[in-house]
C-alpha positions as CSV (number, residue, x, y, z in Angstrom):
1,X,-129.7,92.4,-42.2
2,X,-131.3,89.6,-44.5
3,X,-135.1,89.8,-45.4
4,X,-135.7,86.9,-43.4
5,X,-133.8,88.0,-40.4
6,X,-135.1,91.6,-40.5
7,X,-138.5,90.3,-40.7
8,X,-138.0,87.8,-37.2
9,X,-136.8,91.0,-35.6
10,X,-139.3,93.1,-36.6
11,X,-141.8,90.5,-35.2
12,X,-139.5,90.3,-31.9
13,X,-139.0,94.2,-31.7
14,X,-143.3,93.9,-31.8
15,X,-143.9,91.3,-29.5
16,X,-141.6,93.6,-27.2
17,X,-143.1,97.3,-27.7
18,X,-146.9,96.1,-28.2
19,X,-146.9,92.9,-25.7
20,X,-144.5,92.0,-23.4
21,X,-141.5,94.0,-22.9
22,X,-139.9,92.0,-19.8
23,X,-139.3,89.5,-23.2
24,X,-136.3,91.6,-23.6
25,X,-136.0,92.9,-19.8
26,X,-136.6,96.6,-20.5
27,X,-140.1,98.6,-19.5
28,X,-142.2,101.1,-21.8
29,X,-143.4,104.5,-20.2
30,X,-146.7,105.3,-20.0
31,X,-146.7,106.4,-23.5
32,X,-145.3,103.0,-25.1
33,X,-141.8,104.7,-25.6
34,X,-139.0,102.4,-24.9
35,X,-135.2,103.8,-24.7
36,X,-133.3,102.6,-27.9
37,X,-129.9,101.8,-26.3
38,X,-132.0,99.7,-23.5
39,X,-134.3,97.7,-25.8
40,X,-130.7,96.9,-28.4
41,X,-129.3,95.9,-25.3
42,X,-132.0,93.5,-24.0
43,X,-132.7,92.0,-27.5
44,X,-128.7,91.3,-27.8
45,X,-129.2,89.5,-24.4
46,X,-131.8,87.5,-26.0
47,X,-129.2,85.7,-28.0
48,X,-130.2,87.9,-31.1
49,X,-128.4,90.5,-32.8
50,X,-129.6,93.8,-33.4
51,X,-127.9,97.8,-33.9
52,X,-128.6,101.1,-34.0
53,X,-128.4,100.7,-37.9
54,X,-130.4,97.5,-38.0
55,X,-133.0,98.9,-36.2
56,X,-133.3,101.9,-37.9
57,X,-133.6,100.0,-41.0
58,X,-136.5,98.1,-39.7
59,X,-138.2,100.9,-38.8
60,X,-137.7,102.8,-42.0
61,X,-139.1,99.9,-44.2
62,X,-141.8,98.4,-42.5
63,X,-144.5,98.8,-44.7
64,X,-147.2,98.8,-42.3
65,X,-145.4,102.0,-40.1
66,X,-145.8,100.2,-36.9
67,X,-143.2,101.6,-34.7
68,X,-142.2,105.6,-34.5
69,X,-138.8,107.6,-32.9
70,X,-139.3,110.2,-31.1
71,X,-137.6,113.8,-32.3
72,X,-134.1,112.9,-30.5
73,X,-134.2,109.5,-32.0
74,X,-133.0,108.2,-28.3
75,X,-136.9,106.6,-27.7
76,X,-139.1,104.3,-29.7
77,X,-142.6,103.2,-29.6
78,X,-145.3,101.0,-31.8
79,X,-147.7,103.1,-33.0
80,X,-150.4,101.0,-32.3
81,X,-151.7,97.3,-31.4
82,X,-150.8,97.0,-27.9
83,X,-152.1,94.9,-25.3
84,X,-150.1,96.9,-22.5
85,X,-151.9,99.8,-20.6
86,X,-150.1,103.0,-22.5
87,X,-151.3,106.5,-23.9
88,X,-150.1,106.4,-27.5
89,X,-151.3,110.2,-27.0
90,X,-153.6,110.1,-29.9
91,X,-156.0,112.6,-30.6
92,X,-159.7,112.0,-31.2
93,X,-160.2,112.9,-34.7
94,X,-163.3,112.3,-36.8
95,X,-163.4,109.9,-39.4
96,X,-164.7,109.4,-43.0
97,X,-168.5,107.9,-43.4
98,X,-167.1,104.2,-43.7
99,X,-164.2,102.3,-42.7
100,X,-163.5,98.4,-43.0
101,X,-162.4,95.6,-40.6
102,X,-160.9,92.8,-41.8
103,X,-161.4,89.3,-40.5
104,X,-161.2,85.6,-40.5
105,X,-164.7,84.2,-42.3
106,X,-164.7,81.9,-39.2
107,X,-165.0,85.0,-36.7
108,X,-168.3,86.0,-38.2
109,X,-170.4,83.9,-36.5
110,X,-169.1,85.5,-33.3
111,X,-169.1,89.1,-34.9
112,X,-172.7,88.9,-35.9
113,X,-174.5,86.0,-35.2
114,X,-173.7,85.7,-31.5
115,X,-174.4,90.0,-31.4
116,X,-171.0,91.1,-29.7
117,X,-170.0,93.3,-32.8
118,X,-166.2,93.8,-32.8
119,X,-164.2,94.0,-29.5
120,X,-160.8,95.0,-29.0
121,X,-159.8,91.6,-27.8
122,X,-156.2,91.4,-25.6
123,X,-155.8,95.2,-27.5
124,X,-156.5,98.0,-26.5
125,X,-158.6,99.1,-29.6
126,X,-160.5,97.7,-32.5
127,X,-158.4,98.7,-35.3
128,X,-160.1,99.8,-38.7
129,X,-158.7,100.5,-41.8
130,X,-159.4,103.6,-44.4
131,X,-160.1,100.7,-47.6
132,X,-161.2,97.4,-47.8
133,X,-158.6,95.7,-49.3
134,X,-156.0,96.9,-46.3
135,X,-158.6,95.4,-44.6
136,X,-158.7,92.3,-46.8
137,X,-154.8,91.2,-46.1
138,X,-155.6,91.7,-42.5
139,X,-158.0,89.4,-42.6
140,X,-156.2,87.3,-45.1
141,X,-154.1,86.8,-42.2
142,X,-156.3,84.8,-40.2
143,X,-157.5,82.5,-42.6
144,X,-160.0,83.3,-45.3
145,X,-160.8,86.7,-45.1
146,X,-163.9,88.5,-45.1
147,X,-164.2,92.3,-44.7
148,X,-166.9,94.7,-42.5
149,X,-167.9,97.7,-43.6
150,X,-168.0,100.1,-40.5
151,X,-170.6,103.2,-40.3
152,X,-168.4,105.4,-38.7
153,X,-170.6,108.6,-39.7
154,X,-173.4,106.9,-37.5
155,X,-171.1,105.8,-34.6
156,X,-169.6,109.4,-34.7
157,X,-173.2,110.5,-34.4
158,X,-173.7,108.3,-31.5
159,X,-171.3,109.3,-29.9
160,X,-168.5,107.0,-30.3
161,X,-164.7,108.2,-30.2
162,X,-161.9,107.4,-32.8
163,X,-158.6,108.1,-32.6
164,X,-155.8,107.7,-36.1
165,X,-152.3,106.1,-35.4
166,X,-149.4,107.6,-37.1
167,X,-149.3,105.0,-39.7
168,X,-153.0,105.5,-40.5
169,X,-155.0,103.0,-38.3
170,X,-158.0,104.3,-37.1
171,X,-158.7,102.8,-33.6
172,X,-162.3,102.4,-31.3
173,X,-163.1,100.9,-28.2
174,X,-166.0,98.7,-29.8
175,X,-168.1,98.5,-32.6
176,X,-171.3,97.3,-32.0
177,X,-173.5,94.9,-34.9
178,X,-176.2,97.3,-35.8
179,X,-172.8,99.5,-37.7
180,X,-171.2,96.5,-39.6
181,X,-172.3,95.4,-42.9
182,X,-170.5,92.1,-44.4
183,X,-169.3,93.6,-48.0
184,X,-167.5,92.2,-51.4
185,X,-163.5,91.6,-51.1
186,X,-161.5,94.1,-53.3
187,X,-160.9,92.8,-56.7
188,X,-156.7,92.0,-56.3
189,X,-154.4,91.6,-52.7
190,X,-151.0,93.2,-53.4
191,X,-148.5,91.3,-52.1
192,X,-146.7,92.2,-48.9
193,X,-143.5,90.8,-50.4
């Protein structure tokens, strides 16, 4: 499959497992898992062409780990990012003393000035990443970036709950204001090419 190609149907394949999976006719269980055979067969009705092999390879090389097999390789889920109701059965885990959120300079009026802090939005969580220049491209994404420093060892304290994807995410409900702290960018952004 060409970069290009393997890229739209990642983005497809995402849309599906995080968003709306009626786009391809097929329904997640509770726990986000989708049966392979079902969701190949209802993106090739789509007018798009995916396999067993091509999907495989776009789960094996997507550099941000979104989507997971299960151990009989028959079911697949994304590992986070959903706006759909489902139990990625995550387990609450605590995390370091300070993670980052990445954003859009133009969200920070919203963030801060208006007091709502970070909200999970259409998702389910408010995902947070282990190093601010993860969170950087993230933000990067949206327009100029700026990244938030999150006091994690406080909101642990306080009694908030965080949960870690598979591919490293940490995820929240909320974060309120008085834990964010506007820091520096990172020195360089890495390509994602």
């Amino acid at each position: 499959m060409k970069r290009n190609a393997k890229d739209s149907m990642s983005v497809f394949i995402s849309l599906i497992l995080r968003h709306k999976p009626e786009a391809a006719g097929i329904r997640l269980d509770q726990y986000g898992w989708a049966d392979v055979k079902e969701l190949i067969e209802g993106v090739n009705r789509t007018g798009r062409k995916l396999d067993l092999a091509a999907l495989e390879e776009i789960v094996r090389t997507d550099v941000k780990g979104r989507y997971s097999f299960d151990e009989s390789r028959t079911r697949i889920r994304a590992n986070q990012g959903h706006s759909v109701k489902v139990n990625v059965e995550l387990e609450e885990l605590s995390p370091p003393d300070l993670l980052y959120h990445g954003t859009a300079t133009r969200f920070l009026g919203s963030i801060l000035n208006k007091r709502e802090g970070l909200k999970s939005m259409g998702r389910l969580y408010v995902h947070l990443s282990a190093d601010r220049c993860t969170a950087e491209k993230v933000g990067a994404r949206h327009g100029i970036p700026s990244v938030l420093a999150v006091n994690t060892k406080q909101m642990k304290e306080d009694g908030y709950v965080f949960l870690r994807s598979e591919n490293g995410v940490w995820l929240t409900k909320n974060v309120p204001c008085r834990y964010l702290q506007i820091i520096a960018a990172c020195d360089k952004i890495e390509s994602d090419a």
